[in-house]
C-alpha positions as CSV (number, residue, x, y, z in Angstrom):
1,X,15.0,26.2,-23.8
2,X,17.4,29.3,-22.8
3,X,20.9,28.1,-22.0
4,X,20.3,29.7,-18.1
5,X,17.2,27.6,-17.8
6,X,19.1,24.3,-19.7
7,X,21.2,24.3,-17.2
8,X,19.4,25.0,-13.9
9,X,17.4,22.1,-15.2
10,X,20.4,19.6,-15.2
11,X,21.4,20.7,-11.8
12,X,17.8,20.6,-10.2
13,X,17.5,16.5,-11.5
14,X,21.1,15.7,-10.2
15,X,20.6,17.5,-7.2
16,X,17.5,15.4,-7.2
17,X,18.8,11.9,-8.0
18,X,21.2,12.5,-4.8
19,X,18.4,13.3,-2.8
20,X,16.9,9.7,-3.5
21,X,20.2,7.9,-3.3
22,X,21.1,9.9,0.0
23,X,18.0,9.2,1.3
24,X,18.2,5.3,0.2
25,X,21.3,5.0,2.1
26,X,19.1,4.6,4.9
27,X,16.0,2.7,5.1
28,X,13.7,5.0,7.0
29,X,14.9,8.2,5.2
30,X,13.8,6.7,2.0
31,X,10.5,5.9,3.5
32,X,10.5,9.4,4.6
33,X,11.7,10.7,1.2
34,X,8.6,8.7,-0.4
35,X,6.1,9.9,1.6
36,X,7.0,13.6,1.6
37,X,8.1,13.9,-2.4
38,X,5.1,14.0,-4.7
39,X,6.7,14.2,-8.2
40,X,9.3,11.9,-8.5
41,X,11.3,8.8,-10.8
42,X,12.7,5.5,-9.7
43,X,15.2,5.0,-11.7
44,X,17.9,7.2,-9.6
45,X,17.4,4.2,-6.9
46,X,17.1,1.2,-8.8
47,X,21.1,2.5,-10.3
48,X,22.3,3.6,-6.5
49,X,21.2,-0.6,-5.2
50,X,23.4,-3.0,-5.7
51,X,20.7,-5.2,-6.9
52,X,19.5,-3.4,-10.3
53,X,20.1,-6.6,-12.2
54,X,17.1,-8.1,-10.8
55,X,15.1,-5.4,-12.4
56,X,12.9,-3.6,-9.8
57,X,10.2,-1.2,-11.4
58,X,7.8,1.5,-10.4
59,X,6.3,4.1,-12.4
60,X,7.0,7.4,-12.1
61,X,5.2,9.1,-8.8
62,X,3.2,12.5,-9.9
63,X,0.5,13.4,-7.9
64,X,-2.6,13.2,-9.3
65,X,-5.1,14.5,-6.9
66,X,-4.5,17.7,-4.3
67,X,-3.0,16.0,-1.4
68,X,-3.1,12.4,-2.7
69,X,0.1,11.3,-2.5
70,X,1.3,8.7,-5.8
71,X,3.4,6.3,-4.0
72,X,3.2,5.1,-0.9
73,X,6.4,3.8,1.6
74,X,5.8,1.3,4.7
75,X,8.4,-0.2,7.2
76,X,8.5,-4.0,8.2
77,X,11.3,-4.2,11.3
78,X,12.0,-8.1,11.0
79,X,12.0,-8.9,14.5
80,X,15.1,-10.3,16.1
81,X,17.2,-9.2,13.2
82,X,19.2,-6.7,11.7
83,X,17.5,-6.1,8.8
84,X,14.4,-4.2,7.5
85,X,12.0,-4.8,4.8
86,X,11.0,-1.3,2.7
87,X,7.8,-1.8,0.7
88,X,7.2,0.8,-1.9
89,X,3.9,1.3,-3.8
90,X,2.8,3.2,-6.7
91,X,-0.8,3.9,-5.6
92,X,-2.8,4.0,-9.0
93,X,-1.1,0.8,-10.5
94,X,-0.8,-1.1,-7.5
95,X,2.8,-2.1,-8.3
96,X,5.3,-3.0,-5.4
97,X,8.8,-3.1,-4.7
98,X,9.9,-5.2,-2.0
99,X,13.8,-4.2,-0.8
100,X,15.7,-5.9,1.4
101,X,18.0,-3.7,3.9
102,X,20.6,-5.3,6.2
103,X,23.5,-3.8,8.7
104,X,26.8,-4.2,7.9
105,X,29.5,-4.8,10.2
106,X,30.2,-0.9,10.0
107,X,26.7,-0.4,10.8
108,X,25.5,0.9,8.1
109,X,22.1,-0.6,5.9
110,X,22.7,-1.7,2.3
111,X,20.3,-2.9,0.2
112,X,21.1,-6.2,-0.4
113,X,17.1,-7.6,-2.3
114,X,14.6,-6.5,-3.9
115,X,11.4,-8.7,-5.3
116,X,9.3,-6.8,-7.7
117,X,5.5,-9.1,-6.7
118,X,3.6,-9.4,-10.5
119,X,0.4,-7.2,-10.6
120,X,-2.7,-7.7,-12.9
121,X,-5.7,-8.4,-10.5
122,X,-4.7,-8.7,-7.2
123,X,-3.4,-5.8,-4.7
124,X,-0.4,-7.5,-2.8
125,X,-0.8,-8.5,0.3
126,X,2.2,-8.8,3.2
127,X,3.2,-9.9,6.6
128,X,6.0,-10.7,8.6
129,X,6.1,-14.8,10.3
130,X,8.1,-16.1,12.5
131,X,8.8,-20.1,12.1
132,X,10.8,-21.4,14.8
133,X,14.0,-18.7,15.0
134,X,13.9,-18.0,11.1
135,X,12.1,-15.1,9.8
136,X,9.9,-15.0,7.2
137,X,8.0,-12.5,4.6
138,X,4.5,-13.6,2.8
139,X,3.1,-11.9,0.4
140,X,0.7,-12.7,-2.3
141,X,1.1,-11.9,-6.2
142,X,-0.7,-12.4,-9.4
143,X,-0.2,-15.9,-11.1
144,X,-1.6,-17.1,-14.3
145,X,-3.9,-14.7,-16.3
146,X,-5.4,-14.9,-19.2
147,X,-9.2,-15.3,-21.1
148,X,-11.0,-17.9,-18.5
149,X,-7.5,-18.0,-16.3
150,X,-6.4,-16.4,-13.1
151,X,-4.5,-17.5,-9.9
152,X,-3.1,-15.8,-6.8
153,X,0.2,-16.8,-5.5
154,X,1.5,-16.8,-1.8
155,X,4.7,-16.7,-1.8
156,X,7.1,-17.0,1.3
157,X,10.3,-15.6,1.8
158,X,13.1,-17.1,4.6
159,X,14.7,-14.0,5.7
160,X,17.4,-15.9,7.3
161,X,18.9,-17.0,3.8
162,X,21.4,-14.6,1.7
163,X,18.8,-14.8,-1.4
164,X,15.9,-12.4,-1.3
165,X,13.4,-15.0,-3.2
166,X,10.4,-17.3,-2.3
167,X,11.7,-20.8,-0.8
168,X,7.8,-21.7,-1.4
169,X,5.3,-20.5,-4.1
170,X,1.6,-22.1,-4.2
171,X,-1.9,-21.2,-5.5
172,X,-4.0,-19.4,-2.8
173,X,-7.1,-18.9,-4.9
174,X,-7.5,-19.5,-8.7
175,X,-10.4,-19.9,-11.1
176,X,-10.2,-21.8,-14.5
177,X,-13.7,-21.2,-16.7
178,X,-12.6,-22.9,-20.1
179,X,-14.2,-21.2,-23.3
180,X,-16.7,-22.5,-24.9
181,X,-17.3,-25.2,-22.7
182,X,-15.4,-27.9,-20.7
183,X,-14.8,-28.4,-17.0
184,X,-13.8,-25.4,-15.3
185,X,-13.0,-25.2,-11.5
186,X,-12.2,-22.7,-8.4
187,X,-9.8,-23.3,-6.0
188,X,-8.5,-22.2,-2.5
189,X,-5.2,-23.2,-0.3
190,X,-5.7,-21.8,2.9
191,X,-2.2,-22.6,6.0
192,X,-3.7,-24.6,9.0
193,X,-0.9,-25.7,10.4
194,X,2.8,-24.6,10.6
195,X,5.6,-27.0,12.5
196,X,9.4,-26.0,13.0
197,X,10.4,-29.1,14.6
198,X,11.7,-31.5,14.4
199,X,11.5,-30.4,10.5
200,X,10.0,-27.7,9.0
201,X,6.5,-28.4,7.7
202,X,3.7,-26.6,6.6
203,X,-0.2,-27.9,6.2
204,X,-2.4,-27.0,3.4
205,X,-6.2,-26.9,3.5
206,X,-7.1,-27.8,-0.3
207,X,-10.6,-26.8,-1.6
208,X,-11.8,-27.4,-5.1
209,X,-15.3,-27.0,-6.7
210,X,-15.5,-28.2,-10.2
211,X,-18.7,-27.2,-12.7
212,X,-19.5,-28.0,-16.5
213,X,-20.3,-25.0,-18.3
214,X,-22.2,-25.7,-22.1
215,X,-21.8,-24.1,-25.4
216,X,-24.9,-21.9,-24.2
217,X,-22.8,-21.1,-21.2
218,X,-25.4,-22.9,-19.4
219,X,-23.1,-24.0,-16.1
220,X,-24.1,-27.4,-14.3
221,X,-22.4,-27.7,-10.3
222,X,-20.4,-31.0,-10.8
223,X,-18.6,-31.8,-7.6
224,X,-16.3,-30.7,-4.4
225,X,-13.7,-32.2,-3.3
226,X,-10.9,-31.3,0.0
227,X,-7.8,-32.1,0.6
228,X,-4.5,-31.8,3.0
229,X,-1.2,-31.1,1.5
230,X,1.9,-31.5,3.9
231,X,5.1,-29.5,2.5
232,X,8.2,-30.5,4.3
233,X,11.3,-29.0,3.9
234,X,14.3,-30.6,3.2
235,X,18.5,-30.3,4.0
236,X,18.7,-28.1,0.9
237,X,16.3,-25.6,2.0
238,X,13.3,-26.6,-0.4
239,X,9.7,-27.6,0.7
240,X,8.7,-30.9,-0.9
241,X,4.7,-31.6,-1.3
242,X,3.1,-34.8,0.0
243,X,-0.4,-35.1,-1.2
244,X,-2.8,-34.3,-4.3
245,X,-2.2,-31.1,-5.7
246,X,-2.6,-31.1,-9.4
247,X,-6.1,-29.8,-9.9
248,X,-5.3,-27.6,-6.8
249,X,-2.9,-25.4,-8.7
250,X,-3.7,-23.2,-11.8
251,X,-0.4,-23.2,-13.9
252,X,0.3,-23.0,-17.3
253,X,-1.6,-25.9,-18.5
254,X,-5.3,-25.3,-16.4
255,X,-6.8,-28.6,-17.7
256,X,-4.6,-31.5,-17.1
257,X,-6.7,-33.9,-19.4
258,X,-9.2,-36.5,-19.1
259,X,-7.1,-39.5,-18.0
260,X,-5.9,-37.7,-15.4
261,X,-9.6,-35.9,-14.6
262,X,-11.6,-39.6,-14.1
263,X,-8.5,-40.7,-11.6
264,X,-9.0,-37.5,-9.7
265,X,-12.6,-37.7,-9.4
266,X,-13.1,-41.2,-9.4
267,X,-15.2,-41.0,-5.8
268,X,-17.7,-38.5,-7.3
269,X,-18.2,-39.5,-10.6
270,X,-19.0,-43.2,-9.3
271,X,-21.8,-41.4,-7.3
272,X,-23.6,-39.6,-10.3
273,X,-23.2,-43.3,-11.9
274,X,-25.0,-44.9,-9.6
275,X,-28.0,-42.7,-9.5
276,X,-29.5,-42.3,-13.1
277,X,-32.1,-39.6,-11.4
278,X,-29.0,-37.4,-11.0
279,X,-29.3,-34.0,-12.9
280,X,-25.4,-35.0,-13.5
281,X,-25.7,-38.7,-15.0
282,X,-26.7,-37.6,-18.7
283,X,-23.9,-35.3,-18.6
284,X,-21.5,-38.1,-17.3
285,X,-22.9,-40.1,-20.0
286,X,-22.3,-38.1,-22.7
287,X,-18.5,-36.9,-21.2
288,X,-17.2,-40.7,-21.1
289,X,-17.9,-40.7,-24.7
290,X,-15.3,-38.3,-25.5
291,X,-12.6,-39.7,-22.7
292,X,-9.6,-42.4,-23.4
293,X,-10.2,-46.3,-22.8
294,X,-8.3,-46.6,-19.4
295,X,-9.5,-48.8,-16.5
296,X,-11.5,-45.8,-15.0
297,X,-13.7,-45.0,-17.8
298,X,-14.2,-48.9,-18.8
299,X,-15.8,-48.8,-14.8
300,X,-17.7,-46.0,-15.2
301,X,-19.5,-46.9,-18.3
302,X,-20.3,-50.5,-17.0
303,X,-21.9,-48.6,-13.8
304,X,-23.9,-46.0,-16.2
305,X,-25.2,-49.3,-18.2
306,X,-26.0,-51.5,-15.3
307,X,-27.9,-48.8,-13.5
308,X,-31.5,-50.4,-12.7
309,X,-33.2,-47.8,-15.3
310,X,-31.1,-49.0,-17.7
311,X,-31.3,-52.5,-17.0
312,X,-35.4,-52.6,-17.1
């Protein structure tokens, strides 16, 4: 590279890395500096916030198509408050970056949060709330994924704290199909109620449909089963769960275990005892063979062997 050109190049990316940080200075210019720059990195933002150590990320924006823009910006005014939620996008990865701006006493904005939302195969979704007089921001992420594994979060975010983080994570949707064969299950949370007095409380619809899939990967519909969840929150700010939630969740560990499988579906799998014409009862029979001697299993196998086909 010529010496003239060297150093026309080191001035054009300074004079562009104050163009982002001028523009981040306020949070419509950088929305309008997104949305009108087509070739463009991050990093010149993530060093001008405050709030680098939380490690934001985007990949570089370069326009792929004619007209296409890479990233994308979008504005969330929180209502009722002097601050403003930024959400930038880099379109062909679907990654997010959620900053927080708020007004100073001076008046200025200053970035003060930013939540980077995990990506594999879910688009992030987001809203603004309003509970009672406090603020909030949901938005959905990826959870567990893996061979057989995957679970999308919501995740909600009290805008009236000084943290930019979730005060309450749980499983929206998941799916657990164990390899080669086991019990897997899908589940959904879905909000049905929402309470800001006299405490703060949130209802949970719980939905779960469990199935046996074979070493073939033959599948067989076993049972499904709803719940309610209440989350209350308490002095310190965090929600508390009252109500079944273990095989409503996808975490790290997708099958909690026999033992704690026959207490769970103790209802259903009494059914499938009862009837030996159930397409169900010879896999029953042949699953309580493989499960620990606890009260629940002991049960089940005296209903299997009392059954009247087994009894004549």
């Amino acid at each position: 590279m010529r010496p003239t050109l060297a150093i026309l190049f080191v001035f054009a990316a300074g004079l562009y890395a104050q163009d982002i940080t001028v523009a981040a200075r306020s949070p419509r210019d950088l929305v309008e500096f997104v949305q009108n720059h087509h070739d463009f990195d991050w990093e010149p933002l993530w060093n001008f916030s405050a709030v680098s150590e939380y490690g934001p990320f985007l990949p570089h924006c370069s326009q792929t198509f004619s007209g296409v823009s890479a990233c994308t910006a979008d504005l969330l005014p929180v209502p009722d408050s002097e601050q403003i939620i930024v959400v930038l996008e880099h379109r062909e990865s679907s990654f997010h970056v959620f900053l927080r701006y708020q007004k100073t006493a001076a008046g200025d904005w200053r970035i003060t949060g930013s939540y980077t939302p995990v990506v594999r195969y879910f688009r992030p979704e987001y809203r603004l709330y309003q509970l009672g007089e406090k603020p909030f921001l949901i938005l959905s992420e990826q959870g567990i994924s893996g061979a057989g594994v995957s679970s999308e979060l919501e995740d909600w975010f009290d805008l009236s704290r000084e943290l930019f983080l979730p005060v309450l994570t749980f499983t929206r949707h998941g799916r657990y199909s164990p390899w080669p064969s086991g019990i897997g299950r899908e589940v959904h949370s879905t909000v049905v109620s929402v309470e800001a007095q006299p405490v703060e409380q949130i209802t949970l619809n719980l939905d779960a449909a469990f199935e046996f899939t074979a070493k073939d990967g033959a599948t067989l519909p076993l049972f499904h089963r709803t719940d309610r969840m209440v989350l209350t929150r308490n002095a310190a700010g965090d929600f508390t769960a009252h109500g079944p939630d273990a095989f409503y969740d996808i975490q790290d560990d997708p099958e909690p275990g026999p033992a704690a499988f026959l207490r769970f579906a103790w209802q259903s799998l009494a059914e499938i005892a009862a009837n030996p014409a159930d397409k169900r009862f010879p896999w029953l029979t042949a699953y309580l063979k493989t499960c620990p001697d606890i009260p629940e299993s002991r049960r089940l196998k005296a209903a299997l062997y009392n059954s009247p086909i087994r009894r004549k």
